[in-house]
PDB file of N, CA, C, O and CB in Angstrom:
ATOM      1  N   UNK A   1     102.639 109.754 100.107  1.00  0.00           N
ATOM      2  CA  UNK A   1     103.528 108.756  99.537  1.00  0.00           C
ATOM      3  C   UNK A   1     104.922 109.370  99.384  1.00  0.00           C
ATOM      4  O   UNK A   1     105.062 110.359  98.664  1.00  0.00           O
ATOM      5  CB  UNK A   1     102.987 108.241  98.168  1.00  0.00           C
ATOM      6  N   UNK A   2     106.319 108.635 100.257  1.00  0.00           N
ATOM      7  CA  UNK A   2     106.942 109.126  99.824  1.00  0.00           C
ATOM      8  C   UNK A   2     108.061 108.614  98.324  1.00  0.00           C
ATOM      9  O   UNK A   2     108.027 107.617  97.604  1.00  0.00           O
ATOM     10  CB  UNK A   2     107.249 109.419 100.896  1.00  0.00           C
ATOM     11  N   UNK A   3     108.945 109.796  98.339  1.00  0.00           N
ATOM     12  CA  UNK A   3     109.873 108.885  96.958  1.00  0.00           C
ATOM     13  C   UNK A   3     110.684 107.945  97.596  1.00  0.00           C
ATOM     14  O   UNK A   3     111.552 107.976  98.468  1.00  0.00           O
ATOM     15  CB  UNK A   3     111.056 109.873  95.906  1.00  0.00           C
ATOM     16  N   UNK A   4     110.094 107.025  96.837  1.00  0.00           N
ATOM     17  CA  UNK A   4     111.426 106.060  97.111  1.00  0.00           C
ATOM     18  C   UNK A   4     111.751 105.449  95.888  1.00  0.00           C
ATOM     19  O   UNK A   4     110.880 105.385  95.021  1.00  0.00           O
ATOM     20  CB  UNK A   4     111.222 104.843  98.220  1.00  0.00           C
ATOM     21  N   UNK A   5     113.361 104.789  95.600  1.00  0.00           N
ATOM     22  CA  UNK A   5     113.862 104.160  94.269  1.00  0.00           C
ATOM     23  C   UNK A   5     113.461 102.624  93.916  1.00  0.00           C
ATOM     24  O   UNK A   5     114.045 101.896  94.719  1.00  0.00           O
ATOM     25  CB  UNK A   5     115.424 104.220  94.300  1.00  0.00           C
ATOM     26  N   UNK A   6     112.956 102.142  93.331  1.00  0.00           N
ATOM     27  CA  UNK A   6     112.229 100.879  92.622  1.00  0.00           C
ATOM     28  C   UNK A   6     112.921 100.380  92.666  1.00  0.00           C
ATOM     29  O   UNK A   6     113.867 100.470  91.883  1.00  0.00           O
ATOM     30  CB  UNK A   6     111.680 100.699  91.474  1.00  0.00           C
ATOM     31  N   UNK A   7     112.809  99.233  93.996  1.00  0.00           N
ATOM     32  CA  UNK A   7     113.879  97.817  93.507  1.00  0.00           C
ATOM     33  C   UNK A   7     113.405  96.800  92.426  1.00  0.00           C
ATOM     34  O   UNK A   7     114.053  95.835  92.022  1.00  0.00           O
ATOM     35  CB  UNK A   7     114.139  96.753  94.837  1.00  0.00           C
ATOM     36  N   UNK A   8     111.946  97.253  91.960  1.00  0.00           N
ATOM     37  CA  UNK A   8     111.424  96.465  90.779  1.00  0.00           C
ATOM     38  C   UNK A   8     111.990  96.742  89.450  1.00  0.00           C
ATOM     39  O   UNK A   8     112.600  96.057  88.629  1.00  0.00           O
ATOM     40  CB  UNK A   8     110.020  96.660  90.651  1.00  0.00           C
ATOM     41  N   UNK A   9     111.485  98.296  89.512  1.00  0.00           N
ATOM     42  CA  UNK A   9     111.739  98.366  87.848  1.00  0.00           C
ATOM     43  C   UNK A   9     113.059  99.082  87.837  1.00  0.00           C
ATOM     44  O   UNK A   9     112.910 100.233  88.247  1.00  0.00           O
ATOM     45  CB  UNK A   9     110.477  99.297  86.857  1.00  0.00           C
ATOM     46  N   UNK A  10     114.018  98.865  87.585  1.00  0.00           N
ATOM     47  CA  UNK A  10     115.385  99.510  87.228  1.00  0.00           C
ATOM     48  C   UNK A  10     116.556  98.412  86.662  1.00  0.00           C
ATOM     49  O   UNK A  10     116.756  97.200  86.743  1.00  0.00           O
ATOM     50  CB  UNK A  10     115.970 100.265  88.647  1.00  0.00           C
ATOM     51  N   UNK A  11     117.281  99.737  85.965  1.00  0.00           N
ATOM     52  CA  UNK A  11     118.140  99.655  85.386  1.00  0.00           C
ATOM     53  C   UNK A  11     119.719  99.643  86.069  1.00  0.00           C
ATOM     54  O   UNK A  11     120.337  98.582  85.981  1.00  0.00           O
ATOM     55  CB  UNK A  11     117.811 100.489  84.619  1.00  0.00           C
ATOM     56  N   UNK A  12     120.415 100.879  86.789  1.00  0.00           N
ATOM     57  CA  UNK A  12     121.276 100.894  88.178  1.00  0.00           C
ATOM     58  C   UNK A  12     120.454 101.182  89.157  1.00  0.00           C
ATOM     59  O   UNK A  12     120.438 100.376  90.088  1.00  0.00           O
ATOM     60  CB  UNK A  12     122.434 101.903  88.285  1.00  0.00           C
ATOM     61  N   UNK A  13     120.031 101.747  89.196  1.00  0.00           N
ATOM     62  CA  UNK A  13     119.461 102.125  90.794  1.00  0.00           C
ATOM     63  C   UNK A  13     117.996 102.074  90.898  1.00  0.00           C
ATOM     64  O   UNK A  13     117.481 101.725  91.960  1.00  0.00           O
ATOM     65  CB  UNK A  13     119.859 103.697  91.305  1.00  0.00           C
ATOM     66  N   UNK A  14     117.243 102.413  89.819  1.00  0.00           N
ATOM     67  CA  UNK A  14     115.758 102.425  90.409  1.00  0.00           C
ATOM     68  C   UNK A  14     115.384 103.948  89.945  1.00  0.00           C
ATOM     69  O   UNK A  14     114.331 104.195  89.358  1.00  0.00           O
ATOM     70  CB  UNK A  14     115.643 102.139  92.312  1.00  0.00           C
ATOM     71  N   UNK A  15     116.293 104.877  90.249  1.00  0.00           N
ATOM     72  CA  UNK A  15     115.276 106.514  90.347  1.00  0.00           C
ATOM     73  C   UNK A  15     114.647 106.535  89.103  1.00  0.00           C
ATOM     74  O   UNK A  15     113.460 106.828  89.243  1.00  0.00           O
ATOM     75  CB  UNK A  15     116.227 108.207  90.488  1.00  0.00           C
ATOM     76  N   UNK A  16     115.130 106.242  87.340  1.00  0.00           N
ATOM     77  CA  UNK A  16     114.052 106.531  86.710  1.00  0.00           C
ATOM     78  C   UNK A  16     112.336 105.955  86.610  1.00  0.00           C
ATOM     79  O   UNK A  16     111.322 106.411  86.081  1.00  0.00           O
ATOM     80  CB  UNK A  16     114.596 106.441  85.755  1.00  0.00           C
ATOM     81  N   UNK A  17     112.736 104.374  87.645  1.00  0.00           N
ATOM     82  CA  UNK A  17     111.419 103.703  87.536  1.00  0.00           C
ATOM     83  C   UNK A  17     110.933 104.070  88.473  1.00  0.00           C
ATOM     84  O   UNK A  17     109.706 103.978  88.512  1.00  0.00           O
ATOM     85  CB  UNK A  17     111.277 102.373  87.438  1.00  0.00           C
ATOM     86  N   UNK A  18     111.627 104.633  89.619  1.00  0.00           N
ATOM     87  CA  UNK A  18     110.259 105.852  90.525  1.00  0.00           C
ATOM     88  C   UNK A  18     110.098 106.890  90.317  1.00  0.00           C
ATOM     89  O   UNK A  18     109.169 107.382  90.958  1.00  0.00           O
ATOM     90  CB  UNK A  18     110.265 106.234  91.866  1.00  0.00           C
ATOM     91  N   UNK A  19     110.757 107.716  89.467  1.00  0.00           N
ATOM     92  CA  UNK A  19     110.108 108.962  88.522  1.00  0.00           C
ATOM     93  C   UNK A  19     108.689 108.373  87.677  1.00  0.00           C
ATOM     94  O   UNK A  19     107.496 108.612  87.865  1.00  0.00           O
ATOM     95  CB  UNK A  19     111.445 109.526  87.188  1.00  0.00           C
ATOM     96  N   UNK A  20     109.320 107.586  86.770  1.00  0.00           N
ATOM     97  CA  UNK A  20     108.529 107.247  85.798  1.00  0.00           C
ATOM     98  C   UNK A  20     106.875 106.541  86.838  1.00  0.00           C
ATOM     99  O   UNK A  20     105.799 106.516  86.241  1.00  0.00           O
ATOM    100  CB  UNK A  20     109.580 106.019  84.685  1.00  0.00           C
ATOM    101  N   UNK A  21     106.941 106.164  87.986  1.00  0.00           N
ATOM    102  CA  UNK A  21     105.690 105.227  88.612  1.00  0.00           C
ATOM    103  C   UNK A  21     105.399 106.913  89.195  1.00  0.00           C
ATOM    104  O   UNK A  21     104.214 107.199  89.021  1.00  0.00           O
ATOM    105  CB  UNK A  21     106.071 103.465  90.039  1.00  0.00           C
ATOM    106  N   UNK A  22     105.985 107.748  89.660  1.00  0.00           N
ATOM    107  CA  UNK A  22     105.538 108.762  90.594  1.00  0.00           C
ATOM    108  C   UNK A  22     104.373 109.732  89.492  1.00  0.00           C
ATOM    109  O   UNK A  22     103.306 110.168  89.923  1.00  0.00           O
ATOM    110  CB  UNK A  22     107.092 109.734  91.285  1.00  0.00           C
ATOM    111  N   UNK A  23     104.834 109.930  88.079  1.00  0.00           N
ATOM    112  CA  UNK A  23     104.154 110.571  87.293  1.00  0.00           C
ATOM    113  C   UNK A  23     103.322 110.076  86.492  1.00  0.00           C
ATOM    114  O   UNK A  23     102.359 110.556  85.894  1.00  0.00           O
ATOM    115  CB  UNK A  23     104.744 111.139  86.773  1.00  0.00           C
ATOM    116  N   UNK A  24     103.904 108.783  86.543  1.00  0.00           N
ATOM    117  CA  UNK A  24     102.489 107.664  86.099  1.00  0.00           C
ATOM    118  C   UNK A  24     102.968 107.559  84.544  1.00  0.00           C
ATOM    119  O   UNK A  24     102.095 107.474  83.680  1.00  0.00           O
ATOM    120  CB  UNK A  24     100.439 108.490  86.289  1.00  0.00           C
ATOM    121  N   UNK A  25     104.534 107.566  84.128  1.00  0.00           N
ATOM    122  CA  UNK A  25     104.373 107.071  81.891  1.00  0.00           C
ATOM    123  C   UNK A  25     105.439 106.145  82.737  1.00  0.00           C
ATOM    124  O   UNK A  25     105.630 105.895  83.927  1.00  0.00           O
ATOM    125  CB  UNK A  25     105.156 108.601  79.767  1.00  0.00           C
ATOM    126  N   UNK A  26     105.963 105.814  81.625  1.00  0.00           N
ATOM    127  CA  UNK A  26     106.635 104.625  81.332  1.00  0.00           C
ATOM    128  C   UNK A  26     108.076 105.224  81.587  1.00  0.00           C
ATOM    129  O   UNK A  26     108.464 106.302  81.138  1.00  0.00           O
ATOM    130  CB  UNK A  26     106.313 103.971  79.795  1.00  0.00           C
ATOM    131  N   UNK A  27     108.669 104.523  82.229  1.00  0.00           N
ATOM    132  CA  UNK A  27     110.216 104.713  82.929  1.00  0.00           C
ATOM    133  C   UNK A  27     111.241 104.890  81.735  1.00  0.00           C
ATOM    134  O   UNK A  27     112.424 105.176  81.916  1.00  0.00           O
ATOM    135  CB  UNK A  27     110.744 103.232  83.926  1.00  0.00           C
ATOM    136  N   UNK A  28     110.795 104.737  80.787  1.00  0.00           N
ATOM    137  CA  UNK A  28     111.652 104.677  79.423  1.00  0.00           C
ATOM    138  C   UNK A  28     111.839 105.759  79.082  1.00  0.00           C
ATOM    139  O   UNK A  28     112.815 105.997  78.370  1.00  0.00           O
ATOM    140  CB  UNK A  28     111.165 104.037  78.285  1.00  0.00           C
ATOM    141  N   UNK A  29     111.055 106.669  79.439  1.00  0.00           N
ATOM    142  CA  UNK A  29     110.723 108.004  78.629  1.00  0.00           C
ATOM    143  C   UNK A  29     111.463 109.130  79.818  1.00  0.00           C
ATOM    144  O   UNK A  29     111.777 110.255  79.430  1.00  0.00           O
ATOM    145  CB  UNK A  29     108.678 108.274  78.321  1.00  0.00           C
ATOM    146  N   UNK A  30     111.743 108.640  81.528  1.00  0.00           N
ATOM    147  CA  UNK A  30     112.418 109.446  82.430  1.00  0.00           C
ATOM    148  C   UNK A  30     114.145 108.530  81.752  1.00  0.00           C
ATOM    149  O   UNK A  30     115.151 109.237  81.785  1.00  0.00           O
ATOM    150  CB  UNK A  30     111.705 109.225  84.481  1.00  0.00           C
ATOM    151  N   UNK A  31     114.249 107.552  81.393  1.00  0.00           N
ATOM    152  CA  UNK A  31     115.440 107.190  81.079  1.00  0.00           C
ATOM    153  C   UNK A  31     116.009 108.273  79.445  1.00  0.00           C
ATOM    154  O   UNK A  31     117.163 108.697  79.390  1.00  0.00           O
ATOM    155  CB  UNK A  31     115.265 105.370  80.912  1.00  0.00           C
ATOM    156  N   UNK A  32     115.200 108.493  78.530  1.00  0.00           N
ATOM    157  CA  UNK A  32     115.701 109.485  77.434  1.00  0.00           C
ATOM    158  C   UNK A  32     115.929 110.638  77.663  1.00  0.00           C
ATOM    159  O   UNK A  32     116.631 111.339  76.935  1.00  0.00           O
ATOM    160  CB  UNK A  32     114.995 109.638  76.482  1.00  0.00           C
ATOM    161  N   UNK A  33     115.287 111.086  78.873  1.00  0.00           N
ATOM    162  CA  UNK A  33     115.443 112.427  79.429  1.00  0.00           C
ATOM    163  C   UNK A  33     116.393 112.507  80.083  1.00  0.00           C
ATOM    164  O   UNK A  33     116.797 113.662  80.217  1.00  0.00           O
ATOM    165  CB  UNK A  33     114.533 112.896  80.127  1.00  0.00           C
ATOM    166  N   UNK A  34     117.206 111.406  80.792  1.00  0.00           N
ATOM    167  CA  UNK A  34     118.393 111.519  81.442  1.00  0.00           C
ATOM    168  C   UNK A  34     119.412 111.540  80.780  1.00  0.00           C
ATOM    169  O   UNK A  34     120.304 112.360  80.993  1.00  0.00           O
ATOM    170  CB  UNK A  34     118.568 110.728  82.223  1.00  0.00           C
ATOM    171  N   UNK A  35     119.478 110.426  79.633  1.00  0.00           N
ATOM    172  CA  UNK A  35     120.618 110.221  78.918  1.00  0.00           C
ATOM    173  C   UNK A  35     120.644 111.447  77.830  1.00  0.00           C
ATOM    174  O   UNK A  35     121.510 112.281  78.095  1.00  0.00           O
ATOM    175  CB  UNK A  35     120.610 108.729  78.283  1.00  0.00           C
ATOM    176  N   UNK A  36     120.007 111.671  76.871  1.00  0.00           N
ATOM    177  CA  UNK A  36     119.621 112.733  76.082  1.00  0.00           C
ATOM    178  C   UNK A  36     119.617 114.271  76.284  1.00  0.00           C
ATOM    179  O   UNK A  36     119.998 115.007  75.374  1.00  0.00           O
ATOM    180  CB  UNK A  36     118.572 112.458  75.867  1.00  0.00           C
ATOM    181  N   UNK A  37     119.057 114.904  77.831  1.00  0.00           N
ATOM    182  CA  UNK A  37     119.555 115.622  78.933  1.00  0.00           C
ATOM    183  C   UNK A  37     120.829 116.263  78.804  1.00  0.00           C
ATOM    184  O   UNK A  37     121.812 115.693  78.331  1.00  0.00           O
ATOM    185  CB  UNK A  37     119.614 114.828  79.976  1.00  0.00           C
ATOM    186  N   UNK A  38     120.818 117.876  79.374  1.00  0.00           N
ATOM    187  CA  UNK A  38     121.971 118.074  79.168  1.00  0.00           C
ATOM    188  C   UNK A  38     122.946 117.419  80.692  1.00  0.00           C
ATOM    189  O   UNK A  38     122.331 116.884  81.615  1.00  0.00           O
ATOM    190  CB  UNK A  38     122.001 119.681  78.779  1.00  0.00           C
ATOM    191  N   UNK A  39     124.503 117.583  80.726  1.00  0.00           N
ATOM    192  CA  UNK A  39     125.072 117.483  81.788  1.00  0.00           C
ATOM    193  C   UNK A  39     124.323 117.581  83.274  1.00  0.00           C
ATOM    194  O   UNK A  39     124.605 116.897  84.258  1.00  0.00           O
ATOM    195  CB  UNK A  39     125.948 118.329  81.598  1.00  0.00           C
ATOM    196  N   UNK A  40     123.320 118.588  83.182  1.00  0.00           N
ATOM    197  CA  UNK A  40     123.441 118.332  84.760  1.00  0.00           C
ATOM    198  C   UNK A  40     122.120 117.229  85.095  1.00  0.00           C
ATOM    199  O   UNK A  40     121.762 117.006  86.251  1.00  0.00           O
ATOM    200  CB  UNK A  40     123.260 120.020  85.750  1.00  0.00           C
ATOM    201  N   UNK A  41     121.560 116.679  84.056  1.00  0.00           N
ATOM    202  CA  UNK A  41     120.983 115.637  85.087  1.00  0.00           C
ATOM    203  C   UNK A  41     121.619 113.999  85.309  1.00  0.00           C
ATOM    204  O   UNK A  41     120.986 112.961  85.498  1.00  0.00           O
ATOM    205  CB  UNK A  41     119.463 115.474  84.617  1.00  0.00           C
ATOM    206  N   UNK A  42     123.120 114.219  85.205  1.00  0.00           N
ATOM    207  CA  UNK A  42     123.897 113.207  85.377  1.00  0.00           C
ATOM    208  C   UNK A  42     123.781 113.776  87.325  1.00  0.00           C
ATOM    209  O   UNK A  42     123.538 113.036  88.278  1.00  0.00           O
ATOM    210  CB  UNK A  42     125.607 113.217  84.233  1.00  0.00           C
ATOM    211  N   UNK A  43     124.007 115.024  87.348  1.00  0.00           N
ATOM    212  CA  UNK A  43     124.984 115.106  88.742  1.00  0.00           C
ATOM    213  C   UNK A  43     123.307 114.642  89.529  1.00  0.00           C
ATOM    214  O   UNK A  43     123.181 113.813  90.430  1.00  0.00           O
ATOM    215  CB  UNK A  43     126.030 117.215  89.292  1.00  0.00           C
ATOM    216  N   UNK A  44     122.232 115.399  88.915  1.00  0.00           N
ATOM    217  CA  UNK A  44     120.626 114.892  89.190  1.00  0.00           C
ATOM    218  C   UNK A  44     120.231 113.651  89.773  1.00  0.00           C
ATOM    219  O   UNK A  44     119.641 113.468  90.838  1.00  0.00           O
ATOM    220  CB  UNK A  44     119.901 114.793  87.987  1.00  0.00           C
ATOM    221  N   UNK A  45     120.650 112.797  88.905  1.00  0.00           N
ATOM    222  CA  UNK A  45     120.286 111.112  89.331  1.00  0.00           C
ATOM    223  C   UNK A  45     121.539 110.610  89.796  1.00  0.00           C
ATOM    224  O   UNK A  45     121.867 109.537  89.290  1.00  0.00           O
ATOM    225  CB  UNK A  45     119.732 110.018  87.986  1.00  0.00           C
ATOM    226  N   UNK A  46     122.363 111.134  90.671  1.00  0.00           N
ATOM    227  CA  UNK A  46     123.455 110.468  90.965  1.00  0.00           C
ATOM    228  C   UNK A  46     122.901 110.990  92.425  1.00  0.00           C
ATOM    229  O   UNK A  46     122.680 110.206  93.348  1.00  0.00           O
ATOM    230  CB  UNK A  46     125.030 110.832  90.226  1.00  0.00           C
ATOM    231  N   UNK A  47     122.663 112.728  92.538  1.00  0.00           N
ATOM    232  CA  UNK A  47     122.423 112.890  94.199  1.00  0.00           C
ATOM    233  C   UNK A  47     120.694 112.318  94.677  1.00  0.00           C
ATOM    234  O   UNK A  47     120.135 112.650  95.723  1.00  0.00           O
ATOM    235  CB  UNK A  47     122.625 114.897  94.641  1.00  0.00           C
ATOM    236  N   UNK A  48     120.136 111.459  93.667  1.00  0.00           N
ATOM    237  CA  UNK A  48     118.545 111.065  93.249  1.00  0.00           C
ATOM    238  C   UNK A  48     119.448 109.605  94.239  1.00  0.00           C
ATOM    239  O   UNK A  48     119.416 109.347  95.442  1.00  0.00           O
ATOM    240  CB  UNK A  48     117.738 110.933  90.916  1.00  0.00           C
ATOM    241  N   UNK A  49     119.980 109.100  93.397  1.00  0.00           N
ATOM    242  CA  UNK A  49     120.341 107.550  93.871  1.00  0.00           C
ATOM    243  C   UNK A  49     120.927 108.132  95.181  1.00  0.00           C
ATOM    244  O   UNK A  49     119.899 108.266  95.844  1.00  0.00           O
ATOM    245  CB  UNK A  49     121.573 106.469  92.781  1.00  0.00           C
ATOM    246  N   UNK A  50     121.886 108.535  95.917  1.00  0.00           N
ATOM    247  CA  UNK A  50     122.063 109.111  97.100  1.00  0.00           C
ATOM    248  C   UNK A  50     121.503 109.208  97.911  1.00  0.00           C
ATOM    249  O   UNK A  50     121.680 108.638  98.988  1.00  0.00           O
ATOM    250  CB  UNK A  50     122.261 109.854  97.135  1.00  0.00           C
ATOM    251  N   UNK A  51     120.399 110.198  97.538  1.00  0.00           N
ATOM    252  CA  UNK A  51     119.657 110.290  98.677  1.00  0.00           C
ATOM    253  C   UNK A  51     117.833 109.633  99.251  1.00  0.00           C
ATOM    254  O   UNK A  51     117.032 109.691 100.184  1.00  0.00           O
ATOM    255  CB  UNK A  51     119.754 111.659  98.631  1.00  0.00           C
ATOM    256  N   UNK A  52     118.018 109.108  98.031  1.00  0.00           N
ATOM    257  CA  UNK A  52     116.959 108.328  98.451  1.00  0.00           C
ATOM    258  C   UNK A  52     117.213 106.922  98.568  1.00  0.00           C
ATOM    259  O   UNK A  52     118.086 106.315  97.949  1.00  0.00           O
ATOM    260  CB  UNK A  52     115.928 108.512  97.643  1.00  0.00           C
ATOM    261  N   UNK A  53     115.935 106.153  99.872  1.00  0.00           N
ATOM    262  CA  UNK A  53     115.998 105.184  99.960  1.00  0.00           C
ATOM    263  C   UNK A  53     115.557 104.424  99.013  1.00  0.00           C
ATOM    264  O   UNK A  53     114.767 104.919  98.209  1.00  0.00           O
ATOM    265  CB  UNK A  53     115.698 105.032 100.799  1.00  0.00           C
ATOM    266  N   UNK A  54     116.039 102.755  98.851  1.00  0.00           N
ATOM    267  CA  UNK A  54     114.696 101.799  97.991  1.00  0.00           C
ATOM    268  C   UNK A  54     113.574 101.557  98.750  1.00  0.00           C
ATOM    269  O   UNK A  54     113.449 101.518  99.974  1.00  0.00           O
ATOM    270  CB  UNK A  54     115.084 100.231  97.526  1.00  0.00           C
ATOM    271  N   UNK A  55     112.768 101.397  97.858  1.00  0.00           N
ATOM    272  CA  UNK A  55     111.314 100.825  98.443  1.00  0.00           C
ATOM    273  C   UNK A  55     111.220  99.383  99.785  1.00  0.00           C
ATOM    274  O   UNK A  55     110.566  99.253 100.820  1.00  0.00           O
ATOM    275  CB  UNK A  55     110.495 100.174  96.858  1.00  0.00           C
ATOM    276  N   UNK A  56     111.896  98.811  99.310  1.00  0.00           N
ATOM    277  CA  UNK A  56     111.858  97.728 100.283  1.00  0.00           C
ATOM    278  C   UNK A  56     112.863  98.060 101.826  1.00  0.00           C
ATOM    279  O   UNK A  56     112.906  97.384 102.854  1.00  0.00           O
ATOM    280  CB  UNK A  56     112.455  96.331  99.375  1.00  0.00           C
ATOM    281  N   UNK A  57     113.143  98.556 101.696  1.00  0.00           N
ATOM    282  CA  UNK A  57     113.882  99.699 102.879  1.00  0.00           C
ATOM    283  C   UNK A  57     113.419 100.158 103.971  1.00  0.00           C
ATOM    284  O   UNK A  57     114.089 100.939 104.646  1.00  0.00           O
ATOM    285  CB  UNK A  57     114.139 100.889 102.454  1.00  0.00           C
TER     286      UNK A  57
END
């Protein structure tokens, strides 16, 4: 299976709701870790949205 970004469950882009489906909790909990997170997992989910495709893709 590869990663791809959730055109279902998201907020901008999708990567925390295909983190959150890839490890199996709730996308809420990869979203506190981003925002809450120090600086670099801004630059993280920015080259996340980049380089991956969406699912329907």
């Amino acid at each position: 299976m590869k990663f791809r970004r959730s055109s279902s469950d998201h907020v901008i882009a999708g990567v925390c709701g295909a983190i959150g489906q890839r490890l199996g909790i709730d996308p809420l909990w990869v979203r506190l870790v981003f925002v809450f997170g120090s600086g670099a997992f801004f630059w993280v989910y920015l080259a996340l949205w980049a380089l991956t495709p969406l699912d329907n893709e």
